[in-house]
C-alpha positions as a Markdown table, in Angstrom:
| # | Residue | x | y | z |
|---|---|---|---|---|
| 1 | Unk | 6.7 | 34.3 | -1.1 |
| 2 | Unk | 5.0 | 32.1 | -3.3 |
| 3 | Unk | 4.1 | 28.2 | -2.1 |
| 4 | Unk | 7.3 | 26.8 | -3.4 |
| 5 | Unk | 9.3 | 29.3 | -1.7 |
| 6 | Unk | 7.2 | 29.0 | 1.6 |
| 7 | Unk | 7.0 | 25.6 | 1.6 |
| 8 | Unk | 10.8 | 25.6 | 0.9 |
| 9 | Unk | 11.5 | 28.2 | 3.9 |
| 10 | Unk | 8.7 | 26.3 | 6.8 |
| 11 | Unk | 8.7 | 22.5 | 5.5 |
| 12 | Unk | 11.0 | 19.9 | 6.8 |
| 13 | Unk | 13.4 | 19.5 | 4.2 |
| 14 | Unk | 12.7 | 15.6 | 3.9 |
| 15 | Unk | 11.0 | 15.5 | 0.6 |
| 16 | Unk | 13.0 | 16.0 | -3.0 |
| 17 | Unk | 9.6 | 17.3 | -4.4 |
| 18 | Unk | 9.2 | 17.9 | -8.2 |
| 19 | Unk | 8.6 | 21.3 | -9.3 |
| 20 | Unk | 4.8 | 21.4 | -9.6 |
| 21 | Unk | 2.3 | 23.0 | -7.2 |
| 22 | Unk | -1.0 | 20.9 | -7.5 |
| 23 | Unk | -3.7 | 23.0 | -6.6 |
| 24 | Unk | -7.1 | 21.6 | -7.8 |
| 25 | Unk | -8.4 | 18.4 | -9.7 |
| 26 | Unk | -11.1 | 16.0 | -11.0 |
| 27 | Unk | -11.1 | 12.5 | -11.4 |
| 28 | Unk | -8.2 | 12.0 | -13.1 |
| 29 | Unk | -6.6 | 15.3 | -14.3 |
| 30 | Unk | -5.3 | 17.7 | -11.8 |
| 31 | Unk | -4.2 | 21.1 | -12.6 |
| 32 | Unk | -1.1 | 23.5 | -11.1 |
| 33 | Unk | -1.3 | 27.0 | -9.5 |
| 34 | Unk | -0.4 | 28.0 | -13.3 |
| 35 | Unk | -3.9 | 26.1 | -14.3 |
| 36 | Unk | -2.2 | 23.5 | -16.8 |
| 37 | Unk | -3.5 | 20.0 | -16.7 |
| 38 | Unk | -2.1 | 17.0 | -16.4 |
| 39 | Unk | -3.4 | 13.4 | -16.2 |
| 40 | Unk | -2.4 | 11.9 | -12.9 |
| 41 | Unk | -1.0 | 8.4 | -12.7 |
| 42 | Unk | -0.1 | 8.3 | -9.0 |
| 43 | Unk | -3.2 | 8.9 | -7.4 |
| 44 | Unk | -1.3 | 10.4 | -4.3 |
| 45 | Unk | 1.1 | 7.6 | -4.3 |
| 46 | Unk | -1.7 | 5.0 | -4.6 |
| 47 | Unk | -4.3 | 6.7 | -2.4 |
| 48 | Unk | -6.6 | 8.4 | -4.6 |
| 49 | Unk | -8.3 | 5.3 | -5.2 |
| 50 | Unk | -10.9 | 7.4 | -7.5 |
| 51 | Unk | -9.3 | 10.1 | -8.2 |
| 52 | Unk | -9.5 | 13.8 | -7.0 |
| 53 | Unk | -12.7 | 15.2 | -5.9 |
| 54 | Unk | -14.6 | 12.1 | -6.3 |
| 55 | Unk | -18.1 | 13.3 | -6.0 |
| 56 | Unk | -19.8 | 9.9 | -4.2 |
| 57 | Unk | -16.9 | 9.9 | -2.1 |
| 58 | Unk | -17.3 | 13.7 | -1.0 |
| 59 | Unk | -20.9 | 13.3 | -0.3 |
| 60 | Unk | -20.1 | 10.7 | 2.2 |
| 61 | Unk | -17.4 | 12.3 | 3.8 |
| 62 | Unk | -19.1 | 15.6 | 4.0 |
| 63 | Unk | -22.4 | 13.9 | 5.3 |
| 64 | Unk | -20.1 | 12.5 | 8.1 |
| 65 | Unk | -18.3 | 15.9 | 8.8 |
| 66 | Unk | -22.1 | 17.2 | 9.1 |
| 67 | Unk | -22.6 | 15.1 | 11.8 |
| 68 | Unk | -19.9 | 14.1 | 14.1 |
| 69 | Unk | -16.0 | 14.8 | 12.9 |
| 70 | Unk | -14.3 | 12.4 | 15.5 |
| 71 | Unk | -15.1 | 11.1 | 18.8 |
| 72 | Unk | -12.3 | 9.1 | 20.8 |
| 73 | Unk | -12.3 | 5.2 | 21.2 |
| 74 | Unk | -13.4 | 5.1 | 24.7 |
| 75 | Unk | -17.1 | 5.4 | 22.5 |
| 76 | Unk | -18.4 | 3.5 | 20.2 |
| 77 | Unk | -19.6 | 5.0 | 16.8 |
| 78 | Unk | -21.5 | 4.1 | 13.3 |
| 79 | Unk | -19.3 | 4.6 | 10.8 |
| 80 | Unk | -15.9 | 2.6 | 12.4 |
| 81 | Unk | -18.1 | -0.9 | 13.1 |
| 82 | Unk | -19.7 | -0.7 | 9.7 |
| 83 | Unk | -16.2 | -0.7 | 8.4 |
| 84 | Unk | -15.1 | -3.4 | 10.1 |
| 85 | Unk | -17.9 | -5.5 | 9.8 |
| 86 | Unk | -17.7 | -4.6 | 5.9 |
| 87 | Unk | -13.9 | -5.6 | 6.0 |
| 88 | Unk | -14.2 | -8.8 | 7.8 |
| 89 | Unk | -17.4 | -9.8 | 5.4 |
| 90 | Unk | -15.3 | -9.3 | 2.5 |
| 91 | Unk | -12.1 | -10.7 | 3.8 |
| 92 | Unk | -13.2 | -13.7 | 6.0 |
| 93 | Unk | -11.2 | -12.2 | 8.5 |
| 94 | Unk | -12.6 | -11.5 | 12.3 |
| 95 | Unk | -11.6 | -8.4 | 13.4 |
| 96 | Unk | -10.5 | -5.1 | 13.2 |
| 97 | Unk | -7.9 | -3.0 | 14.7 |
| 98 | Unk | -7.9 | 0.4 | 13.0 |
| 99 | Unk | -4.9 | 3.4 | 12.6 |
| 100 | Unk | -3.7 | 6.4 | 10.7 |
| 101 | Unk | -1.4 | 5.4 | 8.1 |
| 102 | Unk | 0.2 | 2.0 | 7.0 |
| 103 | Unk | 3.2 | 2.3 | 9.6 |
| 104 | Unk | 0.6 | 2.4 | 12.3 |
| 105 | Unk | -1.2 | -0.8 | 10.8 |
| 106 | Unk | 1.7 | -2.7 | 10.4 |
| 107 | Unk | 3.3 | -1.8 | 14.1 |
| 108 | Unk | -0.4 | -3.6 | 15.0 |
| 109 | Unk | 0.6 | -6.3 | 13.0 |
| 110 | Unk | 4.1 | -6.7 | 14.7 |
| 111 | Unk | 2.5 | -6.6 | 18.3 |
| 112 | Unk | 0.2 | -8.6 | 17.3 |
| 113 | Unk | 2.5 | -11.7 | 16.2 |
| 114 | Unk | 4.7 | -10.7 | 18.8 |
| 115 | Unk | 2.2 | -11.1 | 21.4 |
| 116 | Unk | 1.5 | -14.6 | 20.1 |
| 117 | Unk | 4.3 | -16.0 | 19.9 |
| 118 | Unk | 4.7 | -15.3 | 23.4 |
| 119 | Unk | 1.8 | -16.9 | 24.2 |
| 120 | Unk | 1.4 | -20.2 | 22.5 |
| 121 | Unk | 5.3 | -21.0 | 21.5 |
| 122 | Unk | 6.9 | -19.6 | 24.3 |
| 123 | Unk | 9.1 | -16.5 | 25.7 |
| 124 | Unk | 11.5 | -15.6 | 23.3 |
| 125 | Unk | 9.4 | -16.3 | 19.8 |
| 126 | Unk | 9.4 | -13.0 | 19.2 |
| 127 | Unk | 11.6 | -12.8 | 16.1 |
| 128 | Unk | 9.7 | -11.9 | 12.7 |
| 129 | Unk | 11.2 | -13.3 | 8.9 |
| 130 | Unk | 10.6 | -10.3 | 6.5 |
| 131 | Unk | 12.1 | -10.1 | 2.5 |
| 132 | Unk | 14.8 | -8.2 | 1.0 |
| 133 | Unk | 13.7 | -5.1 | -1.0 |
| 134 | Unk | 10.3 | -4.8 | 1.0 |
| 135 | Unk | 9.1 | -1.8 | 2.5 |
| 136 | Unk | 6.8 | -1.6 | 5.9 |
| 137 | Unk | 7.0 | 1.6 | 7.2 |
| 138 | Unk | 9.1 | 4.6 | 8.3 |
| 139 | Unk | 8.6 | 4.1 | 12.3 |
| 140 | Unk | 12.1 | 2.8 | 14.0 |
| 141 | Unk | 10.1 | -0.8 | 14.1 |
| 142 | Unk | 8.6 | -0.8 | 10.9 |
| 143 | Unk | 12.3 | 0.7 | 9.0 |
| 144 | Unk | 14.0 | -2.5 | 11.3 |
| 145 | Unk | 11.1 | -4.9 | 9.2 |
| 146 | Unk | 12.4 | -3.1 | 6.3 |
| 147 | Unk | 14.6 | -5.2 | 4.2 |
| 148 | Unk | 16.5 | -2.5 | 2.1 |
| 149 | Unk | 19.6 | -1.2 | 4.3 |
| 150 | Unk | 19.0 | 2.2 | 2.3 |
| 151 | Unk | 16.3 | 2.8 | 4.8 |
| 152 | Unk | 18.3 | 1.6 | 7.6 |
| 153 | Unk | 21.7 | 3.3 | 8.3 |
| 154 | Unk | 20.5 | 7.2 | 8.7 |
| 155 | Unk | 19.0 | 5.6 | 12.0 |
| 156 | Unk | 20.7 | 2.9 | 14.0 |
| 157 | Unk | 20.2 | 1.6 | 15.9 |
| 158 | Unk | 17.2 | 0.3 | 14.8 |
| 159 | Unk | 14.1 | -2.5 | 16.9 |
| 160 | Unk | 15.9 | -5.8 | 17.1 |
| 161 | Unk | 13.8 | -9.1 | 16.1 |
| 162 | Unk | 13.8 | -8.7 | 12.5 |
| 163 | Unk | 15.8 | -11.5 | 10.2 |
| 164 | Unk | 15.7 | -11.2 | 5.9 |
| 165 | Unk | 15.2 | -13.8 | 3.4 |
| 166 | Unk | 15.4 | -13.3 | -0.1 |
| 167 | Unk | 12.4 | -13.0 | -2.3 |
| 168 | Unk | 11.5 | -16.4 | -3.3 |
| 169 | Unk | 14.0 | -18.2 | -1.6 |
| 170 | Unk | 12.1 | -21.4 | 0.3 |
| 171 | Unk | 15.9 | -22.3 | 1.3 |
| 172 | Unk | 16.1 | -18.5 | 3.2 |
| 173 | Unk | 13.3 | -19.0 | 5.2 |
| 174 | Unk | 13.4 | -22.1 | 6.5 |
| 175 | Unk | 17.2 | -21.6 | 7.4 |
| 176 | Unk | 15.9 | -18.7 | 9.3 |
| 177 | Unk | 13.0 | -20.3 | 10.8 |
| 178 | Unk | 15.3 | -23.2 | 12.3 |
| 179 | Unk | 18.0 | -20.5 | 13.3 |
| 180 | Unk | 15.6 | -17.9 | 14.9 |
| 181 | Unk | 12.7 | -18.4 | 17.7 |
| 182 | Unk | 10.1 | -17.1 | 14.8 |
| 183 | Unk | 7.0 | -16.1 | 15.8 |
| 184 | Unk | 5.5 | -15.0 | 11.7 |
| 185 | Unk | 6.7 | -14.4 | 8.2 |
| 186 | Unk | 5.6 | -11.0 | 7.1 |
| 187 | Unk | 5.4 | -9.8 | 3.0 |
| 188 | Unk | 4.0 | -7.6 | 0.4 |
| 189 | Unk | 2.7 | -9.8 | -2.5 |
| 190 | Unk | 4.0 | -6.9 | -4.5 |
| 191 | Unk | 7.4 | -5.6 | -3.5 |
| 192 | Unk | 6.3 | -1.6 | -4.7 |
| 193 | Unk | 9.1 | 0.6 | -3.3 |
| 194 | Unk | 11.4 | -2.9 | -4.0 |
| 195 | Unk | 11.2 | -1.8 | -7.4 |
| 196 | Unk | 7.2 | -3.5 | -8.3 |
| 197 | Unk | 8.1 | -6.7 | -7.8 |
| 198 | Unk | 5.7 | -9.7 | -7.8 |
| 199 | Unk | 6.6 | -12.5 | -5.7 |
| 200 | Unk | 5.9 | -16.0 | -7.1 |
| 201 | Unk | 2.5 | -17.9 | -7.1 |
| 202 | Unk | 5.3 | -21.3 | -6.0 |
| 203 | Unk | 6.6 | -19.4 | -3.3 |
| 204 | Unk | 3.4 | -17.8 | -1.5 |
| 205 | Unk | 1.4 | -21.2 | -1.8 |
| 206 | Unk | 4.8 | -22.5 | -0.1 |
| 207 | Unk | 4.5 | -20.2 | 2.4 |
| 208 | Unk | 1.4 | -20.8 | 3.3 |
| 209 | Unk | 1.9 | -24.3 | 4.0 |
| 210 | Unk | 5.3 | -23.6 | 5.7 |
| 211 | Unk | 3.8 | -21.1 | 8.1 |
| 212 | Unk | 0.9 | -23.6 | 9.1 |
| 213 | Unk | 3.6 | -26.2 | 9.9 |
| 214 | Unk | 5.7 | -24.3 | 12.1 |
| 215 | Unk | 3.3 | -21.9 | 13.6 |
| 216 | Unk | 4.2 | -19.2 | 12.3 |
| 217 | Unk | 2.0 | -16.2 | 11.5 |
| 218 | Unk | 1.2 | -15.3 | 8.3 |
| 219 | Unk | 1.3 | -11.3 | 7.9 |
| 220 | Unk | -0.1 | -10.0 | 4.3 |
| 221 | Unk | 1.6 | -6.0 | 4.3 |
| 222 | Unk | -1.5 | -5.1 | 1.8 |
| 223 | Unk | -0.9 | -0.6 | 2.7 |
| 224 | Unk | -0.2 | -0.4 | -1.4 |
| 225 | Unk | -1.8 | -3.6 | -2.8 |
| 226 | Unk | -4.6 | -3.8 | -1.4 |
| 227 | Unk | -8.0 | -2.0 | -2.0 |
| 228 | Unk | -8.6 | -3.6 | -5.8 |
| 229 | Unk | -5.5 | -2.1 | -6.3 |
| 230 | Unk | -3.9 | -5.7 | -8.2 |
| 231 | Unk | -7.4 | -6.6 | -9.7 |
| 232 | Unk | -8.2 | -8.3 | -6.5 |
| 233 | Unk | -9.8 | -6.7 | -3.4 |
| 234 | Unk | -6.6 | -7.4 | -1.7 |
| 235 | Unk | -3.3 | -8.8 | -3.3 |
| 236 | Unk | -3.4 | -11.7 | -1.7 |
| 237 | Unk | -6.3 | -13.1 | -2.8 |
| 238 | Unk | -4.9 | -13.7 | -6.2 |
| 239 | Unk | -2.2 | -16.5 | -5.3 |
| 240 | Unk | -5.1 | -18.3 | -3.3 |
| 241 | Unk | -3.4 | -17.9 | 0.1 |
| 242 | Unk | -5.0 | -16.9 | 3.4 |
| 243 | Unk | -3.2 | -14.5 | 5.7 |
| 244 | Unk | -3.2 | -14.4 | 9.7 |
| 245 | Unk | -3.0 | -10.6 | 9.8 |
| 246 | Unk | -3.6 | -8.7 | 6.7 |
| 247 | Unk | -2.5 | -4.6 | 7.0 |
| 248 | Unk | -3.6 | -2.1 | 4.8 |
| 249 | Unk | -4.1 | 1.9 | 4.8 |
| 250 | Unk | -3.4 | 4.1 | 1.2 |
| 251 | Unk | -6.4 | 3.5 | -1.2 |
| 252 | Unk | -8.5 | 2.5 | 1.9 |
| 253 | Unk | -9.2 | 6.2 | 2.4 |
| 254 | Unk | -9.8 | 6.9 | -0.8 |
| 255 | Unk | -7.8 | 10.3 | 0.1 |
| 256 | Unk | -8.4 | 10.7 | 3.8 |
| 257 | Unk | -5.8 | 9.1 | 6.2 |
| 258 | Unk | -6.7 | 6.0 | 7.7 |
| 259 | Unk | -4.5 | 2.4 | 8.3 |
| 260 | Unk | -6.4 | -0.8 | 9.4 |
| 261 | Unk | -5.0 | -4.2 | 10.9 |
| 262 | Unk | -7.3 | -7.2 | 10.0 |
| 263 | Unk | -7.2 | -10.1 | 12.8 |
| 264 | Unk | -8.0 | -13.9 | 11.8 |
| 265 | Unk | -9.3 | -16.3 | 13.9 |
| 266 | Unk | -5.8 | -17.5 | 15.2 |
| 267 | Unk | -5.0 | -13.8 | 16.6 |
| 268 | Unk | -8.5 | -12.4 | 16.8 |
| 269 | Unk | -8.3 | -12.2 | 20.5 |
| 270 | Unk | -4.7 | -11.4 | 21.2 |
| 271 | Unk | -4.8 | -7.9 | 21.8 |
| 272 | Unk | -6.7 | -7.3 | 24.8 |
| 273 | Unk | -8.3 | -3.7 | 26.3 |
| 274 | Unk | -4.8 | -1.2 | 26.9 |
| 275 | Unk | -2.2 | -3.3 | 25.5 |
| 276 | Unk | -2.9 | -0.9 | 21.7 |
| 277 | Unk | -4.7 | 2.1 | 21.3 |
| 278 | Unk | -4.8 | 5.2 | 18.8 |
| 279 | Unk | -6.7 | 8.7 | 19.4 |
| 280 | Unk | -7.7 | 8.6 | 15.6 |
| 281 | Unk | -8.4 | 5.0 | 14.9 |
| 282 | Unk | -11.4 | 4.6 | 13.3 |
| 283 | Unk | -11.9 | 8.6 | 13.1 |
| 284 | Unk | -15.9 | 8.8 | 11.7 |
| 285 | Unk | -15.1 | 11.2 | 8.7 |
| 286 | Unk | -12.2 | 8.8 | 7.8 |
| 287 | Unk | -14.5 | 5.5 | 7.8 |
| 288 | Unk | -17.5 | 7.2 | 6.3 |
| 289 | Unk | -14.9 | 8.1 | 3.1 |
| 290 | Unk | -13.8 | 4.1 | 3.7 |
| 291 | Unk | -16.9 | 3.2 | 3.6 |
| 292 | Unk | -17.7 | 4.5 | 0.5 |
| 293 | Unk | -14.6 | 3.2 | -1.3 |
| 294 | Unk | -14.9 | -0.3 | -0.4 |
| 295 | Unk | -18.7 | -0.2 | -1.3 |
| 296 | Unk | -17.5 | 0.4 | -5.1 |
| 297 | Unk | -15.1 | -2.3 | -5.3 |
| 298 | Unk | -16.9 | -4.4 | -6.8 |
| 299 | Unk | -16.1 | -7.3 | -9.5 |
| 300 | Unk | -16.8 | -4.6 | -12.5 |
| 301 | Unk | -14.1 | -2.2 | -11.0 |
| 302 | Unk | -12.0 | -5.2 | -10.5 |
| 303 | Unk | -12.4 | -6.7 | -13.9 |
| 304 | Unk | -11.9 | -3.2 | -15.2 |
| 305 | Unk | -8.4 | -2.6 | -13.4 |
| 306 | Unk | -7.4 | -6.5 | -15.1 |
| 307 | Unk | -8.4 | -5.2 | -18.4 |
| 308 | Unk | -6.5 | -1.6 | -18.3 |
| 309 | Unk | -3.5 | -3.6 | -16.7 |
| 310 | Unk | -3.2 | -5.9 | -19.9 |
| 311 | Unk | -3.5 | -2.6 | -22.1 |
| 312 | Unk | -0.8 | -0.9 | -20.2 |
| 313 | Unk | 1.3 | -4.2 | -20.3 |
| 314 | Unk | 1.0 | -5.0 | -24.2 |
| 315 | Unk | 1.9 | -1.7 | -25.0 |
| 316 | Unk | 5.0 | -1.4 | -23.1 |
| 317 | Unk | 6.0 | -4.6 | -23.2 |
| 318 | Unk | 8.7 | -5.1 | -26.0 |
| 319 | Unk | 8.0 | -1.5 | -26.4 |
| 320 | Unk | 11.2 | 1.0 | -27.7 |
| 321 | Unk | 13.6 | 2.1 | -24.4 |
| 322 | Unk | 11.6 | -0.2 | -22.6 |
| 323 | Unk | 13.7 | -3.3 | -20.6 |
| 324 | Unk | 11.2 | -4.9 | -18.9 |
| 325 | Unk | 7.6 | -4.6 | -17.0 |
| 326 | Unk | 6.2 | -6.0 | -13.7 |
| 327 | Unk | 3.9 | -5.7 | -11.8 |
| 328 | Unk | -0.1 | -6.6 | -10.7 |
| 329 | Unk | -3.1 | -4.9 | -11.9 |
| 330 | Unk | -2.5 | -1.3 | -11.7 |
| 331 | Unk | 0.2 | -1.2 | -9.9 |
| 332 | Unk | 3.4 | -1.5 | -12.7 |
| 333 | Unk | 7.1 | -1.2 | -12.6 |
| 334 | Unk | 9.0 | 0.3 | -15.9 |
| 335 | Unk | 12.2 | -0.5 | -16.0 |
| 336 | Unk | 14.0 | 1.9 | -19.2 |
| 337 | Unk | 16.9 | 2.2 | -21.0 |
| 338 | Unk | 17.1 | 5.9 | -20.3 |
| 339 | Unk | 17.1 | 7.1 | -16.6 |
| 340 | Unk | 14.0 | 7.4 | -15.1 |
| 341 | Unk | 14.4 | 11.0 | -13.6 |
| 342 | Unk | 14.4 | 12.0 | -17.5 |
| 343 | Unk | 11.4 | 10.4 | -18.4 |
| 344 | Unk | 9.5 | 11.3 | -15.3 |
| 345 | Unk | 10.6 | 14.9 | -16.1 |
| 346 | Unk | 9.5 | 14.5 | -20.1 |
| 347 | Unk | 6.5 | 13.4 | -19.0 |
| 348 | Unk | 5.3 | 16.2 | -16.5 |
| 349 | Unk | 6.3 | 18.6 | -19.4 |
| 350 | Unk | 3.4 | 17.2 | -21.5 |
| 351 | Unk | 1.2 | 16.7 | -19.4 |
| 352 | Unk | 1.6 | 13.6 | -17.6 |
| 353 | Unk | 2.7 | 12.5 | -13.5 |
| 354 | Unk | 4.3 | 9.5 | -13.2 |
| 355 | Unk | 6.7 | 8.5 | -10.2 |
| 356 | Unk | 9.4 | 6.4 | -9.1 |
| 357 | Unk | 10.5 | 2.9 | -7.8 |
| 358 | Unk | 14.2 | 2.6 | -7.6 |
| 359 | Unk | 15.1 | 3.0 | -10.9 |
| 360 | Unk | 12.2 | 2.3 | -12.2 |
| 361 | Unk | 8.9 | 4.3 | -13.4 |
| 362 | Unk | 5.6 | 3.6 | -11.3 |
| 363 | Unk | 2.1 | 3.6 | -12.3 |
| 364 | Unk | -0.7 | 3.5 | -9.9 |
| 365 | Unk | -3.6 | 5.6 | -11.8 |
| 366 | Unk | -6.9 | 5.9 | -10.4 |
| 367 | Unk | -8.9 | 2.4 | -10.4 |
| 368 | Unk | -12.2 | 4.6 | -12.2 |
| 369 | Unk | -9.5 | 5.8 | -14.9 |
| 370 | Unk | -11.4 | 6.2 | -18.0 |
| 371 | Unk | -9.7 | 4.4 | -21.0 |
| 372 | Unk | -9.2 | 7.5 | -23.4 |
| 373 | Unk | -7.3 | 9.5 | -20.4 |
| 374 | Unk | -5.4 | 6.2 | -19.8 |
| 375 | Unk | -4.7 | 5.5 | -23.6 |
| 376 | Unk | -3.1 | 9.1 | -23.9 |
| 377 | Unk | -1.2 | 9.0 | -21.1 |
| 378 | Unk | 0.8 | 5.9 | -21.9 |
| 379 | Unk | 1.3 | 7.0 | -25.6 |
| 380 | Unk | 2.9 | 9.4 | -24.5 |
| 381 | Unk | 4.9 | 7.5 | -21.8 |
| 382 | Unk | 6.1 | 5.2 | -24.6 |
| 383 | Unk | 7.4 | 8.6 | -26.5 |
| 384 | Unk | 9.4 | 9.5 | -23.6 |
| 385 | Unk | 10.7 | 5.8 | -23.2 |
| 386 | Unk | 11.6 | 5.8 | -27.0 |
| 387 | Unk | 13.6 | 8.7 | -27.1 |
């Protein structure tokens, strides 16, 4: 059998892949088991923050893997409070609880607020306001914070303590707030399996204000934004608002699973020793690789990922088959006149990987992507679009 009919025959069956077999890369080209090349604007769904076989990247991970590959959390070890200390330094946040994936950090955030409300509003303040057409998570918990029922009614039923307001809607949330004993207000400043949607400067400064008033925990769900992935080291930071609990995994890695849960000073301290735990948490190899990403985040990468976000944007914009673009930095919802499986398709057949929001097409190239690989690639997006 060959991988496609192996993987077909042993793999749960919960993936509609596409038919290519990536089997090697660099930067940001990858090639098939057929050894044609294509420039990669997914990065892994968002993950490979520097592409494929990112040489500074490997030398730290493989310096790691040289010298200890994992020892549990009943130790401490270099590599995991380096990574939080680095975190919290950039962030202004206090500390760290660390995971696997961005489920796993956003379940921390949910026990988190939970755990506080108990604590300083009373029993019950448990309940959590999340936003139509986000995404959290495929655990029971983090599918009930989901607001899309897509995700929903394959699995009822699902945690209770979850209540939906519509993106942007002040008049949702604080109906909510006085109908439900609230305990925080979770969001993604970019709604990216929502369809790549930005929520408004208005509303998130709103929030803000709103959550301080009624003591309600602010939860930033950063897993895809975050990681200089809007221009920003984390979304938030470019509305000017300051999260309780800020969650984050993907491009943290840099390719290597990891999911962290950032504590502020209000919730720093409400997780005490047994009440979370994780075997993998903080794994060295998967911190050392952390590490080296957030190192190389810097305000040139940054101001880089602003200026190949404009490019992207004034070339589709107004663009031929194309309705409309949103979006934040580099990560950028198409919305086209001609269904998007057909473009996504047109595209892989020369030489291109793009993906899917909804109906839309997604970009989230590599942050490092070098501007002739990018320029070629979105020409020949806007082909496809035009047809």
């Amino acid at each position: 059998m060959n991988i496609k009919e192996k993987d077909n025959q042993y793999v749960a069956s919960t993936y509609a892949r596409f038919p290519l077999c990536i089997k090697s890369g660099k930067g940001s080209l990858v090639y098939d088991d057929e050894g044609k090349e294509y420039i990669d604007l997914g990065t892994g769904i968002a993950v490979n923050t520097f592409g494929v076989a990112d040489n500074e990247w490997i030398a730290a991970v493989t310096e790691q893997l040289n010298t200890l590959q994992h020892t549990s959390n009943l130790y401490y070890s270099e590599p995991c409070a380096n990574l939080a200390e680095q975190l919290c330094l950039r962030t202004g946040m206090k500390k760290v609880f660390f995971s696997n994936s961005g489920a796993e950090a956003n379940e921390c955030a949910i026990k988190t607020a939970r755990k506080y409300g108990e604590l300083n509003k009373g029993e019950g303040f448990t309940t959590i306001i999340t936003l139509k057409d986000s995404f959290h998570g495929r655990t029971i918990t983090t599918l009930a914070a989901t607001g899309q029922d897509v995700f929903h009614k394959d699995f009822l039923p699902l945690t209770e303590g979850f209540v939906y307001a519509a993106a942007n809607s002040k008049e949702d949330v604080e109906r909510l707030a006085s109908e439900n004993k609230c305990c925080a207000v979770m969001f993604e400043v970019v709604q990216g399996e929502g369809g790549v949607l930005p929520l408004k400067k208005e509303f998130l400064t709103w929030l803000e204000e709103f959550a301080k008033e009624k003591d309600l925990l602010l939860i930033a769900d950063e897993v895809q934004t975050g990681n200089g992935r809007t221009g920003e080291l984390y979304g938030y930071m470019n509305f000017g608002i300051k999260p309780d609990i800020v969650s984050t995994a993907k491009g943290l890695g840099g390719g290597l699973p990891i999911g962290a849960t950032l504590l502020g000073e209000k919730v720093k301290d409400v997780l005490g020793a047994g009440m979370h735990g994780s075997t993998f948490g903080g794994n060295p190899v998967c911190a050392a690789g952390a590490l080296n990403i957030l190192s190389r985040i810097d305000d040139e990468l940054l101001n880089g990922v602003k200026r190949k976000s404009e490019f992207i944007f004034n070339e589709l914009e107004g663009a031929k088959g194309v309705k409309s673009v949103t979006g934040l930095g580099l990560m950028i919802g198409i919305e086209c006149e001609r269904p998007a499986s057909e473009i996504i398709d047109e595209c892989r057949e020369n030489g291109v990987l793009v993906i899917k929001a909804k109906q839309k097409i997604r970009l989230l190239p590599a942050l490092n992507i070098d501007d002739d690989k990018l320029k070629k690639a979105i020409y020949i997006l806007k082909e496809a679009c035009a047809k």
